[in-house]
C-alpha positions as CSV (number, residue, x, y, z in Angstrom):
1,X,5.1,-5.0,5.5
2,X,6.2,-6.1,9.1
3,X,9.3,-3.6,9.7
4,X,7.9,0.1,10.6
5,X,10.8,1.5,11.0
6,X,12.7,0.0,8.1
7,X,10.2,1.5,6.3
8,X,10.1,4.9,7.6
9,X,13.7,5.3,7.4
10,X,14.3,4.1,3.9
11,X,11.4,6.6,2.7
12,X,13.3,9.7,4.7
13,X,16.8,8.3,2.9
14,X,15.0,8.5,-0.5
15,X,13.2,11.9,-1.0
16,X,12.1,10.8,-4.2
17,X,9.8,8.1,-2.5
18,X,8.8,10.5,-0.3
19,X,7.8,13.6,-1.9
20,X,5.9,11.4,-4.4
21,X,3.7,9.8,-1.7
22,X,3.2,13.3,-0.1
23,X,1.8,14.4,-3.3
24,X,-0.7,11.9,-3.3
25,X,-1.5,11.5,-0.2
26,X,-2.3,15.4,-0.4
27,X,-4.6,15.1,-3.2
28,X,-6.4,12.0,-1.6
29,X,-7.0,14.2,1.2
30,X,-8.0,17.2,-0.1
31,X,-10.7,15.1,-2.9
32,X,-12.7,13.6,-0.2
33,X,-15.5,16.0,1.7
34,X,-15.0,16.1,5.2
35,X,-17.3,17.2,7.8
36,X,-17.2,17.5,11.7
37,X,-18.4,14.6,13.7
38,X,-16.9,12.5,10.8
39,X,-15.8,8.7,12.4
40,X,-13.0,7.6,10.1
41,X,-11.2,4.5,9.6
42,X,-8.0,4.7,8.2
43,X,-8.0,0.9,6.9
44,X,-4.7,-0.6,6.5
45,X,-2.9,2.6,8.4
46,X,0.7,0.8,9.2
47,X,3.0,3.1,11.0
48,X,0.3,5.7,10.9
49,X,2.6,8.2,9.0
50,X,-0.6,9.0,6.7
51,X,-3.4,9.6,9.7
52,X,-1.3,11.8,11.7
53,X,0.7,13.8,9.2
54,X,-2.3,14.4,6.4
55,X,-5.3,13.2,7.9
56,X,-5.6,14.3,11.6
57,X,-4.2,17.8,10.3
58,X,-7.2,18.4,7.6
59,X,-10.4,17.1,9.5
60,X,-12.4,19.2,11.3
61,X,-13.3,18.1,14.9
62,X,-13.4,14.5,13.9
63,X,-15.6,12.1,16.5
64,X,-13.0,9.6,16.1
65,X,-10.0,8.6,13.5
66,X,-9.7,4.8,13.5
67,X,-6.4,3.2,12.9
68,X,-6.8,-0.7,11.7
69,X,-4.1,-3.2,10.3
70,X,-3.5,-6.7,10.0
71,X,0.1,-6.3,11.6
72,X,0.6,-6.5,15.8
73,X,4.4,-4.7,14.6
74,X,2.7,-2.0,12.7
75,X,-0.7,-0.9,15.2
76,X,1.9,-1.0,18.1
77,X,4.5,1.2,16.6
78,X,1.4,3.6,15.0
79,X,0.0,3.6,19.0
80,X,3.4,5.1,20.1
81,X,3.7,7.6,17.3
82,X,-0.1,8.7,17.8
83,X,-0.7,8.4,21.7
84,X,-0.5,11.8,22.8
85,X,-3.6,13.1,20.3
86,X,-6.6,13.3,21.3
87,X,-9.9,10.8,19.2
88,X,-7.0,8.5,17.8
89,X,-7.5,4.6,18.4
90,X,-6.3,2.0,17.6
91,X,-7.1,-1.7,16.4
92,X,-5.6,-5.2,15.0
93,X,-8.4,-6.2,12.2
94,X,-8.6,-7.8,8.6
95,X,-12.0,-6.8,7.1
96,X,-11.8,-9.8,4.3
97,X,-11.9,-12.0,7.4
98,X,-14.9,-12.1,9.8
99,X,-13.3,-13.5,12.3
100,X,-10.8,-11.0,13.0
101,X,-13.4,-8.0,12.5
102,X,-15.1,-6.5,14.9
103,X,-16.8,-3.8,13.3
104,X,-20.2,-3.5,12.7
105,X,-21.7,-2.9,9.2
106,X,-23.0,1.0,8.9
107,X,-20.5,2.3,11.2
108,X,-18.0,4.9,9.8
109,X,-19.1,8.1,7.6
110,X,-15.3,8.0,6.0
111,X,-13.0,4.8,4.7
112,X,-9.6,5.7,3.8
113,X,-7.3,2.8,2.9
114,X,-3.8,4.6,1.6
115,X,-1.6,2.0,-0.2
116,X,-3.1,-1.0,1.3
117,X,-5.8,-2.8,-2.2
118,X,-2.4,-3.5,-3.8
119,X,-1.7,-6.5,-1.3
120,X,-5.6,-7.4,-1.5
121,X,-5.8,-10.9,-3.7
122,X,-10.2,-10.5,-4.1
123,X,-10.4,-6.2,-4.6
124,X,-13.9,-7.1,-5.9
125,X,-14.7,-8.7,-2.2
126,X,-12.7,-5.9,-0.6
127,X,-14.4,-3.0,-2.3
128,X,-18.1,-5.2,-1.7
129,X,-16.7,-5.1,2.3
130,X,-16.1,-1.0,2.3
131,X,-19.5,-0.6,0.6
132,X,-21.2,-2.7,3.4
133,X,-19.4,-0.7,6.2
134,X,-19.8,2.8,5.3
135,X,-22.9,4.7,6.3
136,X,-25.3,6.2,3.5
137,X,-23.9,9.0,2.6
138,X,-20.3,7.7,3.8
139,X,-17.0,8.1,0.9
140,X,-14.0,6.0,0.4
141,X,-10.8,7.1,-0.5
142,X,-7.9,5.1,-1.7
143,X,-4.5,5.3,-3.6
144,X,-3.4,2.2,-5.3
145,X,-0.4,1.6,-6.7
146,X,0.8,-0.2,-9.6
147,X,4.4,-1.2,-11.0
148,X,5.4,-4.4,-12.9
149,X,8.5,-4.2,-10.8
150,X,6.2,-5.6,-8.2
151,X,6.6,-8.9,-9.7
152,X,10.1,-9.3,-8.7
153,X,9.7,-10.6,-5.6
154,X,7.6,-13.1,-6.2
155,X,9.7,-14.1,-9.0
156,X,12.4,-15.2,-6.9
157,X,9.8,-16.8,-4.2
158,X,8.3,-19.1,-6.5
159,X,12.0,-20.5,-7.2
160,X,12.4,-24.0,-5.7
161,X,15.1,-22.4,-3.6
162,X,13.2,-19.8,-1.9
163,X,9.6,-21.7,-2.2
164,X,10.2,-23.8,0.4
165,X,10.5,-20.8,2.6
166,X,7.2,-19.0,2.0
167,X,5.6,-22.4,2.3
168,X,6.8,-22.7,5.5
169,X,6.4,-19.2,6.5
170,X,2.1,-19.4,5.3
171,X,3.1,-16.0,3.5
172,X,-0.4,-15.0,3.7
173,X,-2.0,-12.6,0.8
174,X,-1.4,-9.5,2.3
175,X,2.3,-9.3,3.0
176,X,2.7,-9.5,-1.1
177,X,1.7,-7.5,-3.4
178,X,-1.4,-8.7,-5.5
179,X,-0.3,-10.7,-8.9
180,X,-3.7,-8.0,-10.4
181,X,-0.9,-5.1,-9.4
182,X,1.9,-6.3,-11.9
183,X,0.3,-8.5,-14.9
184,X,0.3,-6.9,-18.1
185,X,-2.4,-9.0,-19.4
186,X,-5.0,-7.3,-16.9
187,X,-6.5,-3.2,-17.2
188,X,-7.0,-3.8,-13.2
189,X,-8.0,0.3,-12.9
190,X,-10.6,-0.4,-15.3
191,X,-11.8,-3.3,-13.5
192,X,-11.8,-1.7,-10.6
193,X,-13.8,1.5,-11.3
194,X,-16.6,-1.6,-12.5
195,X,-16.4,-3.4,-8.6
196,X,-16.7,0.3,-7.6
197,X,-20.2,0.9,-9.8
198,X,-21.5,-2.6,-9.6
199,X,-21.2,-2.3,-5.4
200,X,-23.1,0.4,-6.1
201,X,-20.9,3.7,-5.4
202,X,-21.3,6.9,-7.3
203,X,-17.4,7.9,-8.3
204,X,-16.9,11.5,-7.5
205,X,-12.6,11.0,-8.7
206,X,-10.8,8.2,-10.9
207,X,-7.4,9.4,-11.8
208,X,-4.5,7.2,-13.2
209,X,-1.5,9.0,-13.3
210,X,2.1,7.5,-14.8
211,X,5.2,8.6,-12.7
212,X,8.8,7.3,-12.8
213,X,10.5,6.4,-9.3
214,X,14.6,7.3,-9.8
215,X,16.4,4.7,-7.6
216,X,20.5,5.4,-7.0
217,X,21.2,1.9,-7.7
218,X,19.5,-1.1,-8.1
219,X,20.4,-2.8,-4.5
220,X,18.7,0.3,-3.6
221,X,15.1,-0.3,-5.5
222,X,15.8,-3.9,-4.6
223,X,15.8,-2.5,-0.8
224,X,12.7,-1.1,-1.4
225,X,11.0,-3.8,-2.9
226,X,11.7,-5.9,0.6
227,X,10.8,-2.7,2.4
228,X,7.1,-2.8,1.5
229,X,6.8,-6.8,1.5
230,X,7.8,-9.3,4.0
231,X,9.7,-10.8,1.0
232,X,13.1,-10.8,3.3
233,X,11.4,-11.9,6.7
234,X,9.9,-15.1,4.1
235,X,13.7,-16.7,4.5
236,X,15.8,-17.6,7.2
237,X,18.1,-14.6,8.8
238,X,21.5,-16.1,7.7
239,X,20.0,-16.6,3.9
240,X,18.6,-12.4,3.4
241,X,22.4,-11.9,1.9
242,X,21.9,-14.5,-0.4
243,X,18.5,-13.6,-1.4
244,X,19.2,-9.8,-1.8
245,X,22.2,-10.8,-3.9
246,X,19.9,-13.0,-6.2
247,X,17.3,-10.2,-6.3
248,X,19.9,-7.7,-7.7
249,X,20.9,-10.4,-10.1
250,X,17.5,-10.5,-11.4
251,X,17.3,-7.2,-12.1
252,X,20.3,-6.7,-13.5
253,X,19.9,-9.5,-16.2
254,X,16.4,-8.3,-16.9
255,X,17.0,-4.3,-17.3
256,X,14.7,-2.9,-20.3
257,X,12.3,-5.9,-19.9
258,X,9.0,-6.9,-19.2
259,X,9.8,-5.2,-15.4
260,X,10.0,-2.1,-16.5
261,X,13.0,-0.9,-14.8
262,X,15.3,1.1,-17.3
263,X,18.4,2.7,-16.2
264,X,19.8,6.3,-17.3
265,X,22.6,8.3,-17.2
266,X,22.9,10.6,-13.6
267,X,25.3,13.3,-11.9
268,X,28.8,12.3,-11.7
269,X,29.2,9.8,-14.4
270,X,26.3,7.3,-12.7
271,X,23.9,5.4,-13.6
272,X,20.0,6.2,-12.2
273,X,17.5,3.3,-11.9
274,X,14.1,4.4,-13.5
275,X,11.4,2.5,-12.5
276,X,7.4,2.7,-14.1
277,X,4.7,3.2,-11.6
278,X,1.4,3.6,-12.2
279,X,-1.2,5.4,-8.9
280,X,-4.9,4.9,-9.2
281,X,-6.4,8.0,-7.0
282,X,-10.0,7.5,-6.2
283,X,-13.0,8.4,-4.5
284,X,-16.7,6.9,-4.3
285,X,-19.6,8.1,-2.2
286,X,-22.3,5.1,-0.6
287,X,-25.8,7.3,-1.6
């Protein structure tokens, strides 16, 4: 995502969004051991809502908390949320890309990536990365999401219309989400709990749990959708009405489907927009 502030203020306008992502950012918190001196990297930490509301709040004495992201828009508008605490830095990194990581291997005791392996293409590679940079004895943390709905931006991207935009753009791999986050034809928490033992971790939680996300109306999930990509930023300014009108279209014509976006009957005689979500919570230790 490249708009922080888009993105906080649609989650405070939809309390929905946001007491569901409390709730799990709670219980990622409160599975993983923490102990003073801990250095922790919160990997993928965008406006850094999640370090300095559940994180920072929780640890004991922490040596450091580590803020990292691929985005100059989001580490700059976490800095100005986070500068007055004390152990909180900041960095611009990509850990899949060893040129634009710093970090040396062994380094952190804790690795907490909150919403961030859904926009990772290679997990396996990603979760082989974490293993490598943790200390023995270090645990990693991480809430992924899934939702077929996901899909819906991409779908109207890979239209000839639209293509020529991300091509242009280089929409890189991480301002999408993942095409292992929305295919039906793939168990990606199973597979992932595998890339987890095969690296070598020992899983102390694996929890899938299914949850609905209510949307007022469907220009409103269809907000939200361009919230958490850079879907809208892909196409010229003077084209985002067009595309957002073609988005809802989509939707519309595709209610019930293979999306899984269903609508029901609300307060007031209107209609609520019930979308399927799936969120993996887990956490592996490095022995």
């Amino acid at each position: 995502m490249e708009n922080p502030l888009r993105y906080e203020t649609f989650k405070s306008e939809n309390p929905t969004i946001s007491s569901t992502y409390s709730k799990n950012a709670e219980e990622l918190v409160e599975s993983m051991s923490w102990e003073e001196g801990d250095i922790i990297m919160d990997y993928g930490c965008g406006s850094g809502q999640f370090m300095t509301e559940y994180l920072f709040p929780k640890i004991p004495n922490p040596r450091c908390i580590c803020g990292v992201d691929i985005s100059p828009n989001m580490i700059r508008f976490a800095y100005e949320n986070c500068k007055n605490k004390e152990n909180i830095y900041f960095a611009i990194g990509d850990i899949m890309d060893k040129y634009q990581w710093t970090f040396k291997e062994k380094m952190v005791s804790k690795f907490v990536a909150y919403l961030v392996l859904c926009y990772v293409q290679d997990y396996r590679g990603f979760i082989s990365k974490v293993y490598d940079f943790l200390k023995p004895g270090g645990q990693v943390g991480m809430l992924v999401p899934f939702s077929k709905a996901y899909g819906i931006p991409h779908q109207l991207l890979s239209q000839e219309k639209w293509a020529q935009y991300a091509e242009k753009k280089e929409l890189t791999n991480h301002s999408s989400f993942a095409p292992w986050t929305y295919a039906e034809d793939i168990d990606a928490p199973s597979s992932i709990k595998d890339s987890l033992l095969s690296c070598g971790f020992r899983i102390d939680r694996f929890t899938v749990n299914d949850i609905k996300l209510e949307f007022p109306s469907i220009r409103n999930l269809c907000e939200f959708l361009c919230t958490i990509t850079s879907a809208l930023s892909t196409v010229p300014e003077k084209f985002h009405d067009d595309f957002m009108e073609e988005m809802i279209d989509y939707v519309t014509s595709n209610l019930g489907s293979s999306r899984g976006v269903t609508t029901h009957p609300g307060d007031n005689n209107s209609s609520v927009i019930s979308v399927e979500w799936k969120f993996l919570n887990f956490v592996a230790t490095k022995p």
